[in-house]
C-alpha positions, 0 to 999 in steps of 0.5 A: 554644572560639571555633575549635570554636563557628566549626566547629559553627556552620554545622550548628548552625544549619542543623539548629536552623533544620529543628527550629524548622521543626517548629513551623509544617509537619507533622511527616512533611514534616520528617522527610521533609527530614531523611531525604531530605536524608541520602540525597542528601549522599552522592550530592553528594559523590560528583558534587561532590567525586569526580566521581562521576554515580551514578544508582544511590543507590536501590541502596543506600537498599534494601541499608540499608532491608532490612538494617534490615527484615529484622532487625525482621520475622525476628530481633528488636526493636531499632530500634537494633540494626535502624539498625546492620544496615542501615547495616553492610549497605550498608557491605559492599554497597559495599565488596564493588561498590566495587573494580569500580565506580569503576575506571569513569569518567563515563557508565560509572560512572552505566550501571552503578550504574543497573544494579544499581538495576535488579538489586536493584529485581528480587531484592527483588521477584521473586527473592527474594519468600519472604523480602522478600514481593514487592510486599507489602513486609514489615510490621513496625511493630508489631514496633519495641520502645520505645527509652530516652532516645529512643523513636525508636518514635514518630515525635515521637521520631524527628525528634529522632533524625533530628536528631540524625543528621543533626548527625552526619552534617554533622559527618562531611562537613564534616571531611571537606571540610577534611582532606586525604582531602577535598582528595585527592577533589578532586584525583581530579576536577581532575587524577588524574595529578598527584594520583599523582605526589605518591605517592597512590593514586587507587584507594583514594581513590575507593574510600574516597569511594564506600563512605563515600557509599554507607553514608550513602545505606544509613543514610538506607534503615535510617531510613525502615524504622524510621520507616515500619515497612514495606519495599517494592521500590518504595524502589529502584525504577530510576523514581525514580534520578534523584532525588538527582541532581536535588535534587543539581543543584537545591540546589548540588553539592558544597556542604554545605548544598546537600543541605539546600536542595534537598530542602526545595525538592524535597520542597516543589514536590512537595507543593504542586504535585502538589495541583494538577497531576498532572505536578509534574516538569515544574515542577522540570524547568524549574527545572533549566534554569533553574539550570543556565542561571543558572551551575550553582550551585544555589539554595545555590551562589547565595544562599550569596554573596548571605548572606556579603556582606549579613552582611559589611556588616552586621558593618561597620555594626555596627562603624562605628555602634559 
């Protein structure tokens, strides 16, 4: 019991800490955070674990996003149902690119997926514009049937959905960080000779690692179809490929809560300052180099030490007072 609290804990408390956020900010900047949060963690691991610079994320973020609108505008009702399309979409979507994708290495690997941003920003806005309507988007918020338990219909519902999503999601990547699939991710990064000497197959190691990121980004892509009820090609727009590198870099790569972090800090500069100044990347641009002049650890990878010590000395406090 004890071992299973310690494990949970950590998710427990971050997501209870974004819930309790819900009662002092707006609800849609909350549910932005959790969202955008789910969309960057696939490309932290990615870069953190495999080794990975993807700068093709909003690739999958429209398989999944016109997965799910496809389904609510031409065929039914369920956002349930319209979530899992979209996320078994970005799952073959993945799996059918995977096997030529990471063959490649460093820069490669980043060109090409950046490529297939811009291949799939083209076929949702030009050639296929019958069916995605082009610019227009498709519109299908009135469309979204009620859901039982949940009404992820509307949005007081859906944040608890994206809740709970989210939990799961961090659950999944925090088990991955301690099996031995996780320390083989990392073994492809530090030494990939080594790693197939034991006898491993780097091949399908990375293969793994990259359709399970990719179906994460292609779920975050399903949750916005559901909770905006409209679909654009602007959501895979190659101007906007950077994003979860940046917010990646700025709340600690690799690291579990860095996703968290970054986003709140990314989502938050973008809303306050863009208020004020038009050009707010130039303030998260120089935050960039700031961090990366600081040690490359990220607004996470810097305070985690600085909370572990301070907690430390106050559990010795504790226990000398006692």
């Amino acid at each position: 019991m004890t071992a299973a609290l310690r494990w949970w804990g950590g998710p427990i408390v971050a997501f209870s800490l974004l819930a309790l956020m819900r009662l002092v900010l707006p609800l849609a900047f909350v549910i932005e955070v959790l969202i955008f949060s789910i969309y960057t963690i696939g490309c932290s691991f990615l870069l953190g674990r495999v080794g990975f610079i993807s700068f093709g994320q909003p690739a999958y973020l429209a398989i999944g996003a016109y997965g799910t609108g496809f389904y609510l505008y031409y065929f039914g009702a369920n956002p349930l149902i319209g979530l899992a399309v979209g996320v078994a979409a970005g799952a073959v979507a993945a799996g059918i690119v995977g096997p030529l994708f990471v063959r490649l290495r460093s820069d490669y690997f980043a060109l090409v997926n950046l490529a297939l941003a811009v291949i799939v920003f083209y076929l949702m806005q030009k050639v296929l514009a019958d069916i995605t309507k082009g610019d227009n988007g498709l519109w299908f918020l009135t469309n979204i049937a009620s859901t039982p338990l949940i009404d992820i219909a509307r949005p007081e519902g859906f944040f608890f959905f994206a809740l709970l999503a989210g939990l799961a999601v961090w659950a999944l990547y925090k088990y991955i960080d301690g099996s031995v699939f996780g320390a083989c991710c990392l073994a492809v990064k530090a030494n990939d000779d080594k790693l197939r000497f034991l006898g491993y197959s780097s091949f399908s190691i990375r293969l793994l690692a990259f359709v399970i990121a990719n179906t994460t980004t292609a779920l975050a892509g399903a949750m916005y179809a559901v909770y905006l009820g409209f679909v654009s090609p602007e959501i895979t727009s190659p101007a906007r490929a950077a994003d979860p590198v940046v917010v990646t870099i700025l709340g600690g790569t690799g690291s579990l809560y860095g996703p968290i972090v970054g986003t709140l800090a990314y989502t938050g500069m973008k809303d306050a300052i863009s208020k004020l100044v038009g050009n707010w990347e130039l303030f998260i641009g120089f935050l960039l180099v700031f961090i990366m002049l600081a040690g490359e650890k990220g607004i996470w990878g810097t305070l985690q030490p600085l909370m572990q010590n301070a907690l430390t000395r106050a559990r010795a406090r504790w226990r000398r007072d006692r």
